[in-house]
C-alpha positions in Angstrom: 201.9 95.8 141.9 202.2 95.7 138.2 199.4 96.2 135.9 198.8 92.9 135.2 198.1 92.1 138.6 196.0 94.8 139.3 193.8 93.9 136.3 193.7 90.5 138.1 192.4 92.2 141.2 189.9 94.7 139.6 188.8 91.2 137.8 188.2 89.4 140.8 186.4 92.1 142.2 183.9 93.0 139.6 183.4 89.0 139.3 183.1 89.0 143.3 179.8 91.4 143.3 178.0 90.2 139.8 178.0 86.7 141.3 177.5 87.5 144.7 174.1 88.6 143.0 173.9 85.3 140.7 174.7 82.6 142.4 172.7 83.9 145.9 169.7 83.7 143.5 171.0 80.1 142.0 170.8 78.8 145.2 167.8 80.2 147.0 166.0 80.0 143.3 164.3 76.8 143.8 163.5 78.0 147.6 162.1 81.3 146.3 160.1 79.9 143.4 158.1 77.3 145.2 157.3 80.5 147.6 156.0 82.5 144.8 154.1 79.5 143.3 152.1 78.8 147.1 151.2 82.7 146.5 150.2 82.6 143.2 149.2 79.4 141.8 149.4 80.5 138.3 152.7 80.4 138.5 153.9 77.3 137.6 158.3 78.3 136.9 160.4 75.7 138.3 164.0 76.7 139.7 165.7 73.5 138.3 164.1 73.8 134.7 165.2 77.4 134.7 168.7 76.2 136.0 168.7 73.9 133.5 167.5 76.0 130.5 170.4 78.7 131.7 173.3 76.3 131.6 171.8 74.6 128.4 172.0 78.5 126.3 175.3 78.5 128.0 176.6 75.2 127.0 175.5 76.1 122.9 176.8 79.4 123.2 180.2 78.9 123.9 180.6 78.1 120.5 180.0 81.6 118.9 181.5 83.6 122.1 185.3 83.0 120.7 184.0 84.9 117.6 182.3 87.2 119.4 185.1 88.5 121.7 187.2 88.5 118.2 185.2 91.3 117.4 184.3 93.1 121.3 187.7 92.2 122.6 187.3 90.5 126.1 186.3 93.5 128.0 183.3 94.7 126.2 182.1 91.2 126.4 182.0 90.6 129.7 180.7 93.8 130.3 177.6 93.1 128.2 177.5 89.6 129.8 177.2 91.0 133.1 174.1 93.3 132.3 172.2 90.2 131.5 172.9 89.1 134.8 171.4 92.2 136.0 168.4 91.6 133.4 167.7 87.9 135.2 167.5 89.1 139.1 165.3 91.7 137.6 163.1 89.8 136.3 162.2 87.9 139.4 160.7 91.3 140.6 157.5 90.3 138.3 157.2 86.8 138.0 155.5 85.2 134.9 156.1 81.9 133.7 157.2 83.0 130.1 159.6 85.9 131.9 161.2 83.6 134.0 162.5 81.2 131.2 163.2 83.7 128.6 165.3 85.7 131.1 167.2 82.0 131.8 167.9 82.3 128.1 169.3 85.6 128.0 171.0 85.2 130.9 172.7 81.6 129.1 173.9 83.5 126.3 175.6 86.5 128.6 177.3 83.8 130.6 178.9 82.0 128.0 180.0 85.6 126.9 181.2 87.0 130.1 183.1 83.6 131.2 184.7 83.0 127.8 186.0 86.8 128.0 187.1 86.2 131.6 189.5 83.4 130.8 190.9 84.9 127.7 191.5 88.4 129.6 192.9 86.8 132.9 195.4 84.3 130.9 196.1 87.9 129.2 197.4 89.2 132.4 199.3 86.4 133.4 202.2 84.4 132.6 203.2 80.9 133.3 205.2 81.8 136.2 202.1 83.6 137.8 198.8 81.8 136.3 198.4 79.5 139.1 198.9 82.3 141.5 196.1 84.5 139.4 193.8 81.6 138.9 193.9 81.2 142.7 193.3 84.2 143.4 190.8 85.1 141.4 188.9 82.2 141.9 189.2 82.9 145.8 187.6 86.6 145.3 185.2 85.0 142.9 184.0 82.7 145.5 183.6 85.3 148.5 180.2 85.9 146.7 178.6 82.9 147.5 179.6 83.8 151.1 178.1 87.2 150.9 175.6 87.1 149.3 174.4 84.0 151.5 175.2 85.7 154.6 172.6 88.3 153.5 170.0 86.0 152.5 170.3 83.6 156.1 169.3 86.4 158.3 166.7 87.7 156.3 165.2 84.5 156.0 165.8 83.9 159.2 162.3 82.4 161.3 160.5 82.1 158.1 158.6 78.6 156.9 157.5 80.6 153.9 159.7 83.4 151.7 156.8 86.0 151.6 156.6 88.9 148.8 157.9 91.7 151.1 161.2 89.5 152.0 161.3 88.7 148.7 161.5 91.8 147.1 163.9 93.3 149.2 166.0 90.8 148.5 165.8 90.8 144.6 166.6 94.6 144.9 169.5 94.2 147.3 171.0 91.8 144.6 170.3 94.0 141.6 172.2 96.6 143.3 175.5 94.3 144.2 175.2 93.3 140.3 175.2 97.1 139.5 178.3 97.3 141.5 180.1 94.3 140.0 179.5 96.0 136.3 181.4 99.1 137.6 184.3 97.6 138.2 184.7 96.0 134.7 184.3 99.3 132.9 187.5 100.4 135.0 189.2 97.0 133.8 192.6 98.8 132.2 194.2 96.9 128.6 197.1 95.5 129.4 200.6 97.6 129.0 202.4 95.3 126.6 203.8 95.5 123.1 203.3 91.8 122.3 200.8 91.1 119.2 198.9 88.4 120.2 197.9 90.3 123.9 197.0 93.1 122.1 194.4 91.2 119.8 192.9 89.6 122.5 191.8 93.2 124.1 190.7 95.0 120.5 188.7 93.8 117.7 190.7 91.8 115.4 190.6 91.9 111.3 188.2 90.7 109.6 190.4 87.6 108.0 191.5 86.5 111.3 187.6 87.4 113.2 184.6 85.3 114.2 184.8 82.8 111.7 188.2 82.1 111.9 187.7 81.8 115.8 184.9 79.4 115.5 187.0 77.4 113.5 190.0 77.6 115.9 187.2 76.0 119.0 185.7 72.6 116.4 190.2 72.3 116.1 191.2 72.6 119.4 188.2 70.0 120.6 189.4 67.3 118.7 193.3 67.2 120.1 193.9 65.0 122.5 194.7 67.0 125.7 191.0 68.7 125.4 189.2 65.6 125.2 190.8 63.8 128.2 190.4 67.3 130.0 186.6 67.1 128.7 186.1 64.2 131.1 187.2 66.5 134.3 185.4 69.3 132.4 182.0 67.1 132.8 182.5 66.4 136.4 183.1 70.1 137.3 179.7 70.6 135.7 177.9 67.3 137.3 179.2 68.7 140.5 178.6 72.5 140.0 174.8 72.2 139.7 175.0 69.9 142.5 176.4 72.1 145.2 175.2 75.3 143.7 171.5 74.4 143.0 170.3 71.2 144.4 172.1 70.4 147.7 171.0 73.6 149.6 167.2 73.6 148.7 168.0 69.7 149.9 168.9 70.9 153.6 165.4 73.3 153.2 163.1 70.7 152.1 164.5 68.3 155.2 162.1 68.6 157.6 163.3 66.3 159.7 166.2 69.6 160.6 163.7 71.3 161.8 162.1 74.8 161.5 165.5 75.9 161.0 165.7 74.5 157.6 165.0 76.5 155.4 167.3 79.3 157.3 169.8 76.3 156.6 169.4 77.3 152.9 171.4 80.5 153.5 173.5 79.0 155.9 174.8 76.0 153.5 175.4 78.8 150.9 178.0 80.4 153.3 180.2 77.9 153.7 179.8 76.5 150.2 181.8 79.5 150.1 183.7 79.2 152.9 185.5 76.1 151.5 185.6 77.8 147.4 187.4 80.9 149.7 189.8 79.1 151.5 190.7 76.8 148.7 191.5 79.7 146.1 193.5 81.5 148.6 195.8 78.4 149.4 196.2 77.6 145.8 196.9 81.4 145.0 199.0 81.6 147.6 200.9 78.7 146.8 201.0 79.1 142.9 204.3 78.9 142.5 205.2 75.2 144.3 201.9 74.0 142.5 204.2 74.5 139.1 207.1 72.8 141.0 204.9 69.8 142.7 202.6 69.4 140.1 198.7 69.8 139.8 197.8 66.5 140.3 198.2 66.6 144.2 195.6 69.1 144.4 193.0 67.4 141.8 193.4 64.7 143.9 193.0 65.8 147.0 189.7 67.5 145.4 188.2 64.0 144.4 189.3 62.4 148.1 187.5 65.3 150.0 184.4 65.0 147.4 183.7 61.2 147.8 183.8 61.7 151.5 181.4 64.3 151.4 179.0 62.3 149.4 179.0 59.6 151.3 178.2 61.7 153.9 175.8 63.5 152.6 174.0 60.1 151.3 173.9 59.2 155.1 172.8 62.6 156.5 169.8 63.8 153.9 166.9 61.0 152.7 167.0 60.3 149.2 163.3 62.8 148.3 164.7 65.9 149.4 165.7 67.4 146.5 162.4 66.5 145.1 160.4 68.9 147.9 159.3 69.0 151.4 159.6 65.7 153.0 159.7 63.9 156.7 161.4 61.2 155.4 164.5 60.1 157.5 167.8 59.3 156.4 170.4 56.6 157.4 170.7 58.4 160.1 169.3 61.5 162.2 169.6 64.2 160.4 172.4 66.3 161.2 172.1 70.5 160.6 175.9 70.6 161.7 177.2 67.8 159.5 175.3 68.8 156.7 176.6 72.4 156.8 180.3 70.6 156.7 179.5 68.9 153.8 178.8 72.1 152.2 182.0 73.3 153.3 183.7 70.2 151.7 181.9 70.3 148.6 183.2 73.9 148.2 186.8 73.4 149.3 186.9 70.1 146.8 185.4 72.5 144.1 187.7 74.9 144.2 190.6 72.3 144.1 189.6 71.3 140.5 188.7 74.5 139.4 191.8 76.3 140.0 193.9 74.1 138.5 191.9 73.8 135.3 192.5 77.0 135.0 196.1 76.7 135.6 196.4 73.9 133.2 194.5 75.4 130.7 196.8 78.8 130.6 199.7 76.1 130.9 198.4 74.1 127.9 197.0 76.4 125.5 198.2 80.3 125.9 197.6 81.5 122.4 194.2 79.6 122.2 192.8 80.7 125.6 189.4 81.9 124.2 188.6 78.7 122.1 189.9 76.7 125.4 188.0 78.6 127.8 184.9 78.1 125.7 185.0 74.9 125.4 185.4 73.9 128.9 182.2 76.0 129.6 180.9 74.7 126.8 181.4 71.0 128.2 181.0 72.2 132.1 177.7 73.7 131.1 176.2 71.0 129.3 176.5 68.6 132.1 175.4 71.2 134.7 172.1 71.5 132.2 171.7 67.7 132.1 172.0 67.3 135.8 169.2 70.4 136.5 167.0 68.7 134.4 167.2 65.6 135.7 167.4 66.9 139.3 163.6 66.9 139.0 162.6 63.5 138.5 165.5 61.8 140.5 166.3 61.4 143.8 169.4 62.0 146.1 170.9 58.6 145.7 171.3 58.7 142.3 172.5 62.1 142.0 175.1 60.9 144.5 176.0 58.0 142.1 176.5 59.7 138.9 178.7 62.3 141.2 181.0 59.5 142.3 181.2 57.9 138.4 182.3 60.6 137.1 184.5 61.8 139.5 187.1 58.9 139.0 186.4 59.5 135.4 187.5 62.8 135.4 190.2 62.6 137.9 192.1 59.9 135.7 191.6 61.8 132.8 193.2 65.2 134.5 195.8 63.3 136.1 196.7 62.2 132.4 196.5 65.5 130.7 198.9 67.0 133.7 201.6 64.1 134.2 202.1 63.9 129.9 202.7 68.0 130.1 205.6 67.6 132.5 207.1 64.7 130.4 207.1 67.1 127.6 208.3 69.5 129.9 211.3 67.4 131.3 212.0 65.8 127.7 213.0 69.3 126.4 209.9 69.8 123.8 209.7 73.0 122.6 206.1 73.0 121.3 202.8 74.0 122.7 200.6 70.9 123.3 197.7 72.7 122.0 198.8 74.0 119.3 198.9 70.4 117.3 195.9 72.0 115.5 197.2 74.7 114.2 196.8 75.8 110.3 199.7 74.7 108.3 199.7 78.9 107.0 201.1 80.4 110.2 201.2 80.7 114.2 197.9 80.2 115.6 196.1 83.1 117.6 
């Protein structure tokens, strides 16, 4: 294996064991906290508003972290986004109010940090003969944390109506360790071996004259071309539906009662094969990278939005419309199903990782000297829906959810479908020039 690919690898790795500590706690957050709360009545932090602050910092963020990694380079920063990762789970091991919502803060700003830095440093090590492979990849090792971590968490939650302090603990420690793990791996993360200019900015700091300011400006030019703001309509759905499956639809199955007193085991259990599917789906699409640049991408993003519709409908016939609100006997359209709700999570990952990977591969197709800006702005967009959508998750019930998942699904489907079948026009017409580059300064090449 070459460098490059390796650096992919150690990538996915590190990524792999700082989220298998992250997103375990996003999705047994809202669980945990209403546990803590029933303990301790003073306690009055809410998993979605803490969800929702989180992705919020994020979404605002994004803006500054192109000019930020100007000056770290990408590997610094995601090294000192990860540690606030670490700095969130261990807060949870004294819960306060105020703690719980500045550590959401902290953790937003080290997320839009650490992701920004990810896409700029794996676009670095990739080509566009090999970004759809990478992107798959990665994205598959990424995802095996929601399947480990969740693993963990079902059988030590398994038998229990109520997360006490004991089980809690050991399970904020477990994931403070993992995240300690995931940090090691990016300090090994190696600068790439290549003489070409541009990939050696995008590991060191860069002069002042072309730093944070000029980077900044780079993301307000690159929003307003044409390709990013259709691709921002796919870039709000992947956020719509990311706070969905990752933070509302598993404390849904808990707070069921109608499953059982195996529900909130169910939690844990839905996490898995959230993962499952994410997995599966980044291992396919990595594995076949290079056909997707023969076939197309729009196959795949469309196969994501089939698979999602059908597992909302399913979803709005297996869960009743309170249960992401709290405990409830309510019954759905039907009996309540543990097995076919635990393939809907599986479908919701597998559709998830069908957009997701090919954003990525679009976005190193589109704009390779711009991938910072690019990458921020898609968080910065896939963010601020996720906030919206946490905040809102509080006050409104399943069925709406489900219908502002389906809207903006064929919104953002059309609009990536668009993006992807003008690129291979250009492509098959002969044109020379980068699509993203049309806002480029008139003085010389863009970064």
């Amino acid at each position: 294996m070459d460098r490059k690919f390796v650096n992919v690898i150690l990538l996915g790795f590190a990524f792999m064991f700082v989220f298998t500590a992250f997103q375990t706690m996003g999705n047994i957050e809202k669980t945990v906290l209403d546990s803590i709360t029933s303990d301790d009545p003073s306690f009055q932090g809410d998993g979605y508003t803490s969800l929702a602050v989180i992705y919020a910092v994020l979404a605002i963020c994004n803006w500054l972290a192109p000019s930020i990694i100007s000056v770290t380079g990408s590997k610094v920063a995601m090294i000192v986004g990860a540690i606030t990762y670490s700095l969130f789970i261990a807060s949870f091991l004294t819960p306060k109010t105020w703690l719980l919502y500045v550590a959401s803060v902290v953790v937003g700003a080290g997320a839009a940090v650490i992701w920004t830095g990810q896409g700029s440093y794996l676009i670095l090590n990739s080509d566009s003969q090999t970004i759809s492979r990478n992107s798959g990849i990665f994205w598959a090792m990424l995802q095996c944390s929601m399947f480990f971590g969740n693993t963990f968490v079902y059988f030590v939650f398994q038998g229990k109506t109520h997360i006490d302090e004991e089980t809690r603990t050991l399970v904020f420690l477990v994931l403070l360790g993992v995240s300690a793990v995931g940090i090691v791996f990016l300090l090994i993360l190696r600068p790439t071996n290549s003489t070409n200019a541009a990939e050696v900015e995008a590991q060191a700091p860069l002069p002042s004259e072309n730093g944070p300011l000029h980077a900044l400006k780079r993301a307000f030019a690159l929003f307003t071309t044409q390709e990013m703001l259709l691709l921002s309509c796919t870039f709000l759905y992947t956020g719509v539906e990311l706070s969905f499956f990752s933070g509302v639809y598993s404390p849904s199955i808990g707070f069921t009662q109608q499953l059982g007193e195996q529900a909130k085991q169910l939690v844990g259990m839905s996490g898995i094969f959230i993962g499952l599917g994410e997995v599966i789906g980044g291992a396919l699409f990595g594995i076949l990278g290079k056909k997707t640049i023969k076939w197309g991408r729009d196959p795949i993003v469309i196969m994501g939005f089939i698979i999602h519709i059908l597992s909302f409908f399913l979803i709005f016939l297996n869960l009743p419309n309170a249960a992401p609100l709290g405990n409830t006997n309510d019954e759905a359209f039907i009996t309540s199903s543990a097995y076919l709700a635990i393939l809907c999570s599986f479908l919701l990952g597998f559709a998830d990782s069908c957009y997701n990977t090919q954003i990525y591969s679009i976005i190193g197709g589109i704009f390779p000297e711009d991938s910072a800006p690019a990458f921020a702005l898609f968080k910065f967009t896939q963010s601020l829906a996720a906030a919206a959508c946490f905040f809102y998750s509080s006050h409104v019930g399943l069925h709406v959810q489900l219908a502002i998942l389906v809207v903006t699904a064929i919104i953002g489907t059309i609009t990536f479908c668009m993006v992807e079948w003008r690129s291979k026009a250009k492509q098959e017409t002969g044109y020379n020039g980068e699509i993203g580059t049309s806002c480029a300064e008139p003085s010389g090449k863009p970064e």
